[in-house]
C-alpha positions, 0 to 999 in steps of 0.5 A: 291049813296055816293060811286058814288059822290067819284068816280066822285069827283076822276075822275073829280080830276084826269081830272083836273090834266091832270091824264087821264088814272087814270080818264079813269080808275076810269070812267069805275069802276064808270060806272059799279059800278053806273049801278043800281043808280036812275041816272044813265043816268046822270052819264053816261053822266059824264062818257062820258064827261070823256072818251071824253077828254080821249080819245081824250089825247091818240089820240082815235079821232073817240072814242071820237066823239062817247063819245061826241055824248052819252054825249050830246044827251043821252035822260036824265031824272036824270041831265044833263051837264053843258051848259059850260061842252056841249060846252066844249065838242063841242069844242073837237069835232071841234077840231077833225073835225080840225085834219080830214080837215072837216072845213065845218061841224063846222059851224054845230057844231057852231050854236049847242053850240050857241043854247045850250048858248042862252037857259043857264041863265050863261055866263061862256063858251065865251071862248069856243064859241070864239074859235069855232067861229075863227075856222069857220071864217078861214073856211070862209076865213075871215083870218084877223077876225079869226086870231084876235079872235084866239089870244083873245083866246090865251090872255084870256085862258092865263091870266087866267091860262087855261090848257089841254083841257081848254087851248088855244091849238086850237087857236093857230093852227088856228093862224098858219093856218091863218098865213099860208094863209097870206103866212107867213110860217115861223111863222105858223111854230113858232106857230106850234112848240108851240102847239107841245109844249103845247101838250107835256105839256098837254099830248094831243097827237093828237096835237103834231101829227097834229102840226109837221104834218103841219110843214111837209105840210108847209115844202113841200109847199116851196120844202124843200123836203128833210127836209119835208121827214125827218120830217115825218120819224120821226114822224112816229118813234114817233107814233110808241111809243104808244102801240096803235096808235089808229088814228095817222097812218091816221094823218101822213099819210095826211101829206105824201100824200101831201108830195108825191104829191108835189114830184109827187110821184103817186103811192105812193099817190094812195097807201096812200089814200086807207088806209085813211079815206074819207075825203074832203082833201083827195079827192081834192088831190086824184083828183089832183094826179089822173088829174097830173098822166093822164097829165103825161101818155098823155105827154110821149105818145106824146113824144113817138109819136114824136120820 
């Protein structure tokens, strides 16, 4: 209907100019106002393409991946997504496989953009493929090549302006993870506090959180202890703001588990990884508390013996 096509134009409007909570708004009217439209299941998919990035602003990760999943694989029968719109998306989702340490399942999430560009007769979504691509390499320790692709990213996204979720905000974490394998810590953390930065400008919360979450890890990996613990204090106080914290708690948390296990803290690693979800970072650190912990325990058993 008419009133459908303002609707979109005004949701996509406020997406654009990084309104996300009026777009989330005005996607929820449009979805039910569109119900009885002939199109609906297009729209539907439009209406999840903006819940996605919605979501995603406002740290609703898990919200987001079920809005990615609906958009992309809805059975459609009215119109479909852009290619570059599905890979855009795909891209967000990688973004959050990022913020779980889930590297391994974006390859995965790779070869299905890859798939979606071969069967397009238009080449306007390169930006997105590359930085997906830098994403898997560091995944695969090609360090040098990711580190490479992510700055073209950055150069690219940044001559032409690119902003919010178009921006060149992921590539930077990658750059810095790639400085942080070439144990080049205090420019990982330059780069971080630049994407702290870009968050705060684009209102995409979930990378300031994961950003000053790697500060925090980086910070702890060189026994800086004390300005590691304040940072996380802090950053506790600062997802305290949001009136739902949705997935931040878990975000931070990841970050003081490895700060807790760094200072051999093992109750307190025990005690954050059962609220955490079960990802593949998680474990590695549980089984190595767990092996540190038994070490412990034989040692002063031994100690104890000899005395």
């Amino acid at each position: 209907s008419a009133a459908s096509d303002v609707y979109k134009r005004q949701v996509l409007g406020h997406l654009v100019n990084l309104d996300y909570e009026t777009s989330e708004s005005l996607a929820q009217e449009l979805e039910i106002e569109a119900k009885d439209s002939a199109v609906y299941d297009f729209i539907l998919k439009v209406i999840n393409y903006v819940y996605a990035i919605c979501r995603f602003a406002k740290g609703d990760l898990q919200g987001s991946k079920i809005a990615i999943e609906i958009a992309l694989n809805k059975e459609r029968s009215s119109g479909d997504l852009d290619p570059v719109d599905k890979i855009q998306l795909i891209r967000i989702y990688c973004g959050i496989l990022l913020a779980e340490s889930n590297d391994r399942e974006i390859l995965g999430q790779l070869d299905k953009a890859e798939r979606i560009a071969n069967a397009s007769s238009v080449n306007n979504f390169a930006i997105h493929l590359m930085s997906i691509k830098a994403m898997v390499l560091h995944e695969q320790g090609e360090y040098f090549k990711a580190f490479d692709l992510a700055k073209s990213v950055v150069a690219t996204s940044e001559a032409n302006g690119f902003s919010g979720v178009h921006s060149a905000i992921d590539a930077k974490f990658v750059i810095s993870k790639c400085y942080f394998a070439f144990s080049k810590l205090d420019q990982a953390n330059e780069i971080l506090e630049e994407v702290k930065k870009d968050a705060s400008k684009y209102g995409l919360q979930p990378w300031y959180v994961l950003a000053e979450g790697s500060i925090i890890r980086n910070l702890a990996g060189t026994a800086k202890m004390k300005e590691s613990l304040e940072k996380t204090i802090e950053l506790r106080n600062y997802i305290n703001k949001f009136h739902v914290p949705y997935d931040f708690s878990w975000l931070v948390d990841i970050s003081e588990l490895y700060l807790r296990f760094k200072l051999k803290d093992h109750n307190r690693v025990r005690e954050i990884s059962q609220r955490l979800p079960d990802f593949y970072f998680v474990k590695q650190v549980v089984d190595a508390n767990t092996y540190l912990a038994v070490s412990y325990t034989h040692l002063r058993a031994h100690e104890t013996d000899s005395y």
